[in-house]
C-alpha angles and dihedrals in degrees: 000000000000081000090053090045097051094041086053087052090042085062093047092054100042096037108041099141092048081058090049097041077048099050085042093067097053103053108114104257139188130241087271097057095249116126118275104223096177111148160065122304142172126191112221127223141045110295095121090071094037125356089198121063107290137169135231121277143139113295119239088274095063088183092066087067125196075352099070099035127113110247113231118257147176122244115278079191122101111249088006088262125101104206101236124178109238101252089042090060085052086058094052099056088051095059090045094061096037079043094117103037133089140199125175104160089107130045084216089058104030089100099023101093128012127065102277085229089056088062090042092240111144117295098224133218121317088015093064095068110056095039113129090262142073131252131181131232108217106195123170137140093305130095094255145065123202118209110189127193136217097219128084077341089275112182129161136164133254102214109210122233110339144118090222103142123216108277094214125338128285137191093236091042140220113302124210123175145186143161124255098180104293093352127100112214116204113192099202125197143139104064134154119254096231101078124106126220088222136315105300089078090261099162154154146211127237094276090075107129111185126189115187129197121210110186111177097238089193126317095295104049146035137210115234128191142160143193124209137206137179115140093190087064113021129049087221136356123269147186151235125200130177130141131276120219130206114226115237100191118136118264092006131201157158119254140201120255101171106173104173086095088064095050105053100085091044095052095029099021085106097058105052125116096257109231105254114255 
């Protein structure tokens, strides 16, 4: 057994471009030959609390206890730096220690302090993908290709391509796409400026501009990776890469996970009429 074992590894590292040539012919694919990336996926790991290396610690509501904590988790960032400007790091450390606050009594201050995810507005893109939730890619014959997320219900639409420029910004953003052999490209703009990149205040300004890759890396798992612009925040763009991962379950299927319902008390709860004692 352990022969056979080590003979099998032996292959694999002599021969990996027979294993991906392999793995290429068995991505779903459409009538045109392009990958077929229909499904449902889910990205593993931590990101969504810190999208650099961190370690565990309480979260900002000590009383929910381990709970509440952060787990620990590795970089999803290229080169484990996010190129901030020095008065945008200021900034972000700003927003992570205001993360868990809110204030909407004036339309000035509603997005100044508090994690866009705490108050259930949409994640944004990349955010969006390696949520703790899943989301489904829904590709055919159209133009188009339609990517919906658990969370808060976020959808929003690849246009293929097209030049067609944002016609006003969106906290999902404008999606162009286009296809570089098995990978599918997504030109992202548009956006509003008050999404996060996770819960440690990462963040942006209206001038992000995204663009994803998706490469099929065999029937079970895609590559994922994105690279990320703002001049007015960051010295050079940057990226972040991990793998995506397409649930198997039975009977699969996305499922609603509408929060606005549990944050209503907690953004209006001030300004309700209180019952008479």
């Amino acid at each position: 057994m352990q022969i056979r074992f080590a003979a099998a590894m032996a292959a694999v590292a002599i021969c990996p471009v027979l294993f991906a040539q392999t793995a290429a012919t068995r991505i779903p694919r459409e009538s045109n030959g392009k990958p077929n990336l229909t499904g449902l996926w889910q990205a593993l790991g931590t990101a969504d609390w810190d999208i650099l290396d961190h370690t565990s610690q309480a979260g900002p509501f000590y009383q929910l206890g381990a709970i509440g904590a952060e787990p620990p988790g590795q970089s999803i960032v290229e080169g484990g730096e996010i190129p901030y400007r020095p008065e945008a790091l200021a900034k972000k450390r700003q927003n992570f220690e205001k993360r868990a606050m809110v204030d909407v009594s004036s339309d000035k201050k509603w997005h100044d302090i508090g994690d866009p995810e705490l108050k259930c507005y949409m994640p944004g893109v990349p955010r969006a993908t390696y949520m703790p939730f899943p989301f489904r890619i829904v590709q055919g014959s159209s133009p188009y290709i339609l990517m919906a997320y658990e969370y808060a219900s976020a959808t929003r639409t690849i246009r293929m391509n097209t030049k067609q420029e944002a016609p006003t910004p969106s906290w999902m953003g404008w999606s162009r796409g286009r296809w570089e052999g098995d990978t599918l490209v997504v030109d992202v703009t548009g956006f509003r400026e008050e999404t996060w990149f996770d819960r440690a205040g990462d963040y942006h300004t209206e001038d992000l501009h995204v663009v994803e890759r998706y490469t099929p890396a065999s029937p079970y798992h895609l590559m994922y990776e994105a690279t990320i612009e703002d001049p007015k925040v960051y010295t050079r763009p940057w990226k972040i890469s991990f793998p995506l991962y397409r649930r198997m379950e039975k009977s699969v299927q996305l499922l609603e996970f509408k929060c606005v319902p549990f944050t209503e008390q907690m953004l209006y709860g001030g300004f309700s009429k209180q019952a008479a004692k």
